[in-house]
C-alpha positions as CSV (number, residue, x, y, z in Angstrom):
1,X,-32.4,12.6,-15.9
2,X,-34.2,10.1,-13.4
3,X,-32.2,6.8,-13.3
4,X,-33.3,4.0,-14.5
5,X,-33.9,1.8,-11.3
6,X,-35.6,4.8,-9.6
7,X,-39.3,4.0,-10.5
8,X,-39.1,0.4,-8.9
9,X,-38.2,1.4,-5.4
10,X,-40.2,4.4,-5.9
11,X,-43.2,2.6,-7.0
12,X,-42.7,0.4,-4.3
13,X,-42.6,3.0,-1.6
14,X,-45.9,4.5,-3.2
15,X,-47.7,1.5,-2.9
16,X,-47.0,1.2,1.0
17,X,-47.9,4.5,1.5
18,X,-51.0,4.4,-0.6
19,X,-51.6,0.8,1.5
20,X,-51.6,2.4,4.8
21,X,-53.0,5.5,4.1
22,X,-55.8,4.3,3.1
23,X,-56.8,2.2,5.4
24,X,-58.0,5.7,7.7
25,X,-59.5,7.3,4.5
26,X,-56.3,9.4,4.0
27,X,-54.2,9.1,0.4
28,X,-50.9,9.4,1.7
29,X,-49.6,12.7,-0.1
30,X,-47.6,14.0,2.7
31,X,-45.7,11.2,2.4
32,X,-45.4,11.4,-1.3
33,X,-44.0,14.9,-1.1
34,X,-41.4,13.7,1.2
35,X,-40.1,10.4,-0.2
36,X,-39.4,12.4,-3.6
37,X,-37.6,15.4,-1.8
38,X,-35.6,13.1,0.0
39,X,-35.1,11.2,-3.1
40,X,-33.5,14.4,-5.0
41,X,-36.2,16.3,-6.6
42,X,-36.8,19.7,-6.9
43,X,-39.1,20.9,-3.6
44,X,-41.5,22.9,-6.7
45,X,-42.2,20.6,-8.9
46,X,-43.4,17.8,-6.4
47,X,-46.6,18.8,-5.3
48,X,-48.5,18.2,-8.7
49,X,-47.3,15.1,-8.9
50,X,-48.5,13.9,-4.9
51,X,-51.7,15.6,-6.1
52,X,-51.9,13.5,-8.7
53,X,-51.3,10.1,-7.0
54,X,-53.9,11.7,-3.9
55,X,-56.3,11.7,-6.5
56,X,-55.9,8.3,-7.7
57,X,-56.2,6.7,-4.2
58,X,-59.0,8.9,-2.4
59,X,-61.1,8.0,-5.1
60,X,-60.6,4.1,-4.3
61,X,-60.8,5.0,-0.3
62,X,-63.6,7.4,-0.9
63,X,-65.9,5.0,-2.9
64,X,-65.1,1.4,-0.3
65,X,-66.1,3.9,2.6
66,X,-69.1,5.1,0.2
67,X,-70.1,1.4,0.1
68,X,-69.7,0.8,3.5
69,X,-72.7,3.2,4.9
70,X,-70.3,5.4,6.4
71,X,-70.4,8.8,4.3
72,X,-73.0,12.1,5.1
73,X,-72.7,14.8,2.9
74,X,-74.0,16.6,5.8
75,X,-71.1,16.1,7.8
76,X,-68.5,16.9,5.1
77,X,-69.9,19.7,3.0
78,X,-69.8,22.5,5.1
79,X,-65.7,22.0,4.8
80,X,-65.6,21.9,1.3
81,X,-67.4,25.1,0.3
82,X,-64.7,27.5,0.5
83,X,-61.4,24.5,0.7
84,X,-62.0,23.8,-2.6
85,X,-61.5,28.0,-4.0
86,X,-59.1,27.9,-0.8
87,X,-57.1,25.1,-2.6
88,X,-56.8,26.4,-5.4
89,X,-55.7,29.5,-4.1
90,X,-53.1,28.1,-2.1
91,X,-51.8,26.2,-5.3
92,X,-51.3,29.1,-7.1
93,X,-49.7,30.5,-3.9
94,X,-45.8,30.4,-4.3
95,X,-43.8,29.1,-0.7
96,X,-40.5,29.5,0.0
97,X,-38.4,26.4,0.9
98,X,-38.2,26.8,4.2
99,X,-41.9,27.3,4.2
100,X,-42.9,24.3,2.4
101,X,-40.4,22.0,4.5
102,X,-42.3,23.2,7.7
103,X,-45.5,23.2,6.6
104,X,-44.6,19.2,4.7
105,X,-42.8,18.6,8.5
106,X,-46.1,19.4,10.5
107,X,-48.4,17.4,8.3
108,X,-46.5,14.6,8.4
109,X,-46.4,15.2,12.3
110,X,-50.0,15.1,12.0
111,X,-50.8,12.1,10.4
112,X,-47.9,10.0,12.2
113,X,-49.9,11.2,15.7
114,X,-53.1,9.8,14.0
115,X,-51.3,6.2,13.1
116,X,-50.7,5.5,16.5
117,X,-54.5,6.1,17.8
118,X,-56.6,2.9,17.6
119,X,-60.1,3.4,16.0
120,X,-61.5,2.7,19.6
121,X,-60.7,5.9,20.8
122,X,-63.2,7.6,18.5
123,X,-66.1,6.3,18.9
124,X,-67.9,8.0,21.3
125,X,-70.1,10.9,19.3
126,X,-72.0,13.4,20.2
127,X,-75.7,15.4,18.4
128,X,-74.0,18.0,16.0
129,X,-76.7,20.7,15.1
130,X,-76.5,21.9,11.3
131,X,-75.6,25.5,12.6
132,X,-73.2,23.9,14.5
133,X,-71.7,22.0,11.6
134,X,-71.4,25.3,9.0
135,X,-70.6,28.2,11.1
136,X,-67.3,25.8,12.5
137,X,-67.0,24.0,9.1
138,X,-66.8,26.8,6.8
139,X,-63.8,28.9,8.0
140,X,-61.7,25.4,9.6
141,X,-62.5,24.4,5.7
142,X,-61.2,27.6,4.0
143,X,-58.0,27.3,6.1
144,X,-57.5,23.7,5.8
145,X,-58.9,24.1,1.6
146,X,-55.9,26.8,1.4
147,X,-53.3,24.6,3.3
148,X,-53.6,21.8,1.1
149,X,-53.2,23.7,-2.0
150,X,-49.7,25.6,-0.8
151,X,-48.3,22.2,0.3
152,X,-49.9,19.9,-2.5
153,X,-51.7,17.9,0.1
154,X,-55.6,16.6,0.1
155,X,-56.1,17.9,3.6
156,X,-57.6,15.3,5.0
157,X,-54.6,14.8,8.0
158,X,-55.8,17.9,9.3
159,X,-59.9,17.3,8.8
160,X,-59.9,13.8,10.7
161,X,-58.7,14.9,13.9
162,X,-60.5,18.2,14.1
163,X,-63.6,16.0,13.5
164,X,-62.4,13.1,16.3
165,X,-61.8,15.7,18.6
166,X,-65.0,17.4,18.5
167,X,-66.6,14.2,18.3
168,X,-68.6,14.7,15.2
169,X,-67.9,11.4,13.5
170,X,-66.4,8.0,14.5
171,X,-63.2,6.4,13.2
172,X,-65.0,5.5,10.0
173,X,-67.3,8.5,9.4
174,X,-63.9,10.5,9.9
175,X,-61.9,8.2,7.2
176,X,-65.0,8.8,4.4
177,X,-65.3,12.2,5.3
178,X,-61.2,12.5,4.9
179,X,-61.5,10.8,1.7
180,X,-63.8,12.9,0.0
181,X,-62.1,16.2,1.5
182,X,-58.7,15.0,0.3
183,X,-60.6,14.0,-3.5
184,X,-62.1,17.4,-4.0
185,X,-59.3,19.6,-2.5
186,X,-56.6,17.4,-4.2
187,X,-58.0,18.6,-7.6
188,X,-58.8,22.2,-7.2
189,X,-55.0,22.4,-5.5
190,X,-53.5,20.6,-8.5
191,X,-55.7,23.3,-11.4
192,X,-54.0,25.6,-8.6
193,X,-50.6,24.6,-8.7
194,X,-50.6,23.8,-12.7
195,X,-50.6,27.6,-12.9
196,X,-47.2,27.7,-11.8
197,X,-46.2,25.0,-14.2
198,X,-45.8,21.0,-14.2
199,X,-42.3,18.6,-14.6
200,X,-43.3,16.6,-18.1
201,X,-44.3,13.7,-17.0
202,X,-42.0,10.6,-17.9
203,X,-42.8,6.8,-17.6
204,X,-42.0,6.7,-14.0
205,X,-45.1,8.6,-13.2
206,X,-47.0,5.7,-14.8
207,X,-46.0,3.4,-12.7
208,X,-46.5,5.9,-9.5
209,X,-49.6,5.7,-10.7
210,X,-50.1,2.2,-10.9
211,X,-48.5,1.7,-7.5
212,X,-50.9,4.4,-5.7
213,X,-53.8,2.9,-7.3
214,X,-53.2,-1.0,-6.4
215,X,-51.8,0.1,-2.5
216,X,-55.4,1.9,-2.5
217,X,-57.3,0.2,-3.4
218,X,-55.9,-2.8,-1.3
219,X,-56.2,-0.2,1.9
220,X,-59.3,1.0,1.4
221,X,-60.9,-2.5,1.5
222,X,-59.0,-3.2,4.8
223,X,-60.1,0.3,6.3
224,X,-63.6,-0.4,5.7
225,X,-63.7,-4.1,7.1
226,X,-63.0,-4.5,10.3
227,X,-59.5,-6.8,9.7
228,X,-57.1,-5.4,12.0
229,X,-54.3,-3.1,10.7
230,X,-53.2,-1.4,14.2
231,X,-49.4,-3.1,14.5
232,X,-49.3,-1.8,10.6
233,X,-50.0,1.2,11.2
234,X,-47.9,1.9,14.2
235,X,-44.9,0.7,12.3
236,X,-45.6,2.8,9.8
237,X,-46.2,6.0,12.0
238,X,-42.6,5.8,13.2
239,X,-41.3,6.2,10.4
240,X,-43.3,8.7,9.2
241,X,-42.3,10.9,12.5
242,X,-38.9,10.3,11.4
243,X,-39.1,11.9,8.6
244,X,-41.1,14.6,10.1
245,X,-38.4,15.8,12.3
246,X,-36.1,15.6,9.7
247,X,-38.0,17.8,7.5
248,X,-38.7,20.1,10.3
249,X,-35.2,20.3,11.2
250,X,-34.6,21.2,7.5
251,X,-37.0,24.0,8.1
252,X,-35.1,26.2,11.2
């Protein structure tokens, strides 16, 4: 049995991780995971429910960086052709625990690296040609696709850096792109992981809910403005290496 007081703090730890997240096109789900294994539950049954609240704010991050001109399809598709299958793959997949801390450590390692990088730093692109874009986009998106699923993660974390680095999109055509890879992926890892069986949910997941949704939707407006959020972020990266290492460490 959950106590009582445990959905306020836990609500309110959602909604600054769904507020920060969003702000790069990401929905936070590493961070998810981690705040309820650290907060007692069972490593298996948490991934359906980060999926869950991933889905509830990359559809609020995807649709302000929709709005805001910054989306292709052309850019993000070839990704999601095989992640999606992938994902659900990986979902079904059982992990041991040592595994799935590693795995949980490194993504978390990931996305506290990307926190710390100001926008700037990406904007330089470069001409991608279309058999450029699906002959590296199909296999990185399988691998990333069956990641995501066997963690309970969207995937974006991994998908925005691969695409900064080979300069294919700038800050913001990376965040879009992240938040549609993180939208489609979280739901063909959570029909994935549904295989192996869900907690019941209880009225604490409503207001999980509630808190992801708010936090992104609140981000996602910030992330697609130009208001600065770089201190914020920073802040927030810190602790999110924290953990990281901890989780790691749990892992060896």
């Amino acid at each position: 049995m959950i106590p009582f007081e445990w959905p306020i703090w836990l609500s309110l730890l959602f909604f600054l991780v769904a507020l920060v997240y969003s702000m790069v096109g990401f929905a936070g789900g590493s961070s998810y995971l981690a705040i309820l294994i650290l907060a007692g539950f069972p490593y298996e049954q948490v991934p359906p429910i980060a999926l869950v609240c991933n889905l509830i704010v990359s559809i609020s991050a995807f649709w302000h960086f929709l709005k805001g001109g910054y989306f292709e399809w052309k850019r993000v598709l070839p990704f999601v052709i095989f992640s999606m299958p992938m994902a659900f793959l990986g979902g079904r997949t059982p992990v041991a625990k040592e595994l799935f801390y590693f795995l949980l450590g490194f993504s978390l390692f990931a996305a506290g690296i990307r926190m710390f990088m100001p926008d700037k730093n990406f904007e330089g692109t470069r001409p991608v040609s279309p058999q450029e874009t699906w002959f590296l986009g199909m296999p990185l998106g399988a691998v990333l696709g069956f990641l995501s699923g066997l963690v309970g993660i969207g995937g974006g974390i991994f998908l925005s850096p691969l695409l900064f680095f080979m300069r294919w999109a700038s800050a913001k055509e990376a965040a879009a792109a992240a938040s549609f890879f993180i939208l489609v992926n979280s739901f063909a890892g959570l029909l994935g992981q549904l295989q192996k069986g869900m907690p019941a949910p209880g009225e604490w997941l409503l207001w999980l809910g509630l808190a992801v949704f708010f936090g992104g939707q609140l981000g996602a407006r910030v992330g697609a403005t130009r208001l600065p959020r770089l201190e914020i972020q920073r802040i927030t990266a810190v602790l999110i290496l924290y953990v990281s290492f901890s989780l790691l460490g749990k892992a060896f």
